[in-house]
C-alpha positions as CSV (number, residue, x, y, z in Angstrom):
1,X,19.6,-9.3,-4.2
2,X,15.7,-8.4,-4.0
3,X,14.2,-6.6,-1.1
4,X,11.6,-8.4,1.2
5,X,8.1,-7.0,1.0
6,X,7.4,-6.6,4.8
7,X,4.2,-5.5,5.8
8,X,3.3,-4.2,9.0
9,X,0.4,-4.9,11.1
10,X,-1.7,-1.6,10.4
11,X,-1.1,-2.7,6.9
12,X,-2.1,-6.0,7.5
13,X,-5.3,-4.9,9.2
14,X,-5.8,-2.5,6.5
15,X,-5.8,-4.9,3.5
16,X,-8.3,-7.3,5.0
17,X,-10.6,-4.5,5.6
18,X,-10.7,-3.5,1.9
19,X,-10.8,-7.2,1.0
20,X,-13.7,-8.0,3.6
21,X,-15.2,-4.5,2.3
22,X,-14.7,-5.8,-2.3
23,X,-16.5,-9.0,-0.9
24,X,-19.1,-7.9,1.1
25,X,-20.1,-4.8,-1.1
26,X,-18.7,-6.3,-4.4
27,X,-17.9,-9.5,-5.6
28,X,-14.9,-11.9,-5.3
29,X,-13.8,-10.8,-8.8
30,X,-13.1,-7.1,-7.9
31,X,-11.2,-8.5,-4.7
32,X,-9.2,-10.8,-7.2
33,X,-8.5,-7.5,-9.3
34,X,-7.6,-5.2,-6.1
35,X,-5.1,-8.2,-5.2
36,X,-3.4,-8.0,-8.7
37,X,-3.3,-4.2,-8.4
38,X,-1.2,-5.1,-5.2
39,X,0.9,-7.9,-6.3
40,X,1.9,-5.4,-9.4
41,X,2.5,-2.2,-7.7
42,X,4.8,-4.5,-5.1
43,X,6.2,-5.9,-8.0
44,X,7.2,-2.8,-9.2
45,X,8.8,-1.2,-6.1
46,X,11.1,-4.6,-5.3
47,X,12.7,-4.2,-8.8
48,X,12.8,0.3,-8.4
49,X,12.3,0.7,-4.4
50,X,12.6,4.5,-5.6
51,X,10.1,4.4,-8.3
52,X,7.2,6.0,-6.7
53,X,7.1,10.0,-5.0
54,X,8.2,11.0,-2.1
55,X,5.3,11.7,0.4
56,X,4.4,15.2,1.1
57,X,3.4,14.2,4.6
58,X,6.9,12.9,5.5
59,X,9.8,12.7,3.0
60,X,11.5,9.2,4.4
61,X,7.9,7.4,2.8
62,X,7.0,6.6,-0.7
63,X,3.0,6.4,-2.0
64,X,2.6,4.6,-4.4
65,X,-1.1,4.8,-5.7
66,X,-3.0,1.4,-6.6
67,X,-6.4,2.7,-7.3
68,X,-8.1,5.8,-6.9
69,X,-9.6,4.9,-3.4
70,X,-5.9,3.1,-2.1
71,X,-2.9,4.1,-1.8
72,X,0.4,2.2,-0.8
73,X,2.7,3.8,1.4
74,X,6.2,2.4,2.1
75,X,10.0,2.8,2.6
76,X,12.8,0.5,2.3
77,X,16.2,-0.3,3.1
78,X,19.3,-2.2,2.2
79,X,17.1,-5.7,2.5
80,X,13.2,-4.8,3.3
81,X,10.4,-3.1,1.6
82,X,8.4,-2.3,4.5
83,X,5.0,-1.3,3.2
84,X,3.2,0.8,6.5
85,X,-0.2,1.8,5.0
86,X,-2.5,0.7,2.7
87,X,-4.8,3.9,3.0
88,X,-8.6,4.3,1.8
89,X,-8.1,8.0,0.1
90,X,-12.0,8.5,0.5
91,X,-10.5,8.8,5.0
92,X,-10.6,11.7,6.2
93,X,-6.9,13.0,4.9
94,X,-5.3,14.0,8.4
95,X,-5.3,10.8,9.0
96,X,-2.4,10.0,6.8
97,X,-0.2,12.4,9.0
98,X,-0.7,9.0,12.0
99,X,1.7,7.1,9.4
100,X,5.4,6.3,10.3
């Protein structure tokens, strides 16, 4: 049985930010492009939840790195993949300590 991808609000919030951020500053095909990176890195953890490191930070989460300016962090259980963060790597990095 495959794993939900749950994401939570902060992630949520997170993901439209970059999105309205591609569009505004970019163009709709980078945002399409971001969104694959997404969809495959998501992809990925459903079929191998375990795939991606541990995070130094806090060793129940997983980062899973989608472009050099984002990276995924998650964990899982029995049914959910419960992505928490979708962090801008350019913040200032004591900020990722806030995750959990």
């Amino acid at each position: 049985m495959k794993r939900e991808v749950v994401l939570t609000p902060r992630a949520q919030v997170e993901i439209e930010n970059v999105f309205a951020y591609l569009e505004l500053k970019w163009n709709e095909k980078t945002k399409k492009q971001f969104s694959n990176k997404i969809n495959t890195v998501l992809s990925l953890i459903v079929e191998n939840p375990e795939l991606f490191p541990v995070s130094s930070v806090n060793r129940k989460i997983r980062k899973a790195v989608i472009s050099k300016q984002s990276t995924l962090f998650y964990h899982f259980n029995s049914k959910h993949i419960i992505v928490l963060s979708v962090f801008d790597t350019r913040q200032n990095p004591t900020k990722i300590n806030k995750i959990k």
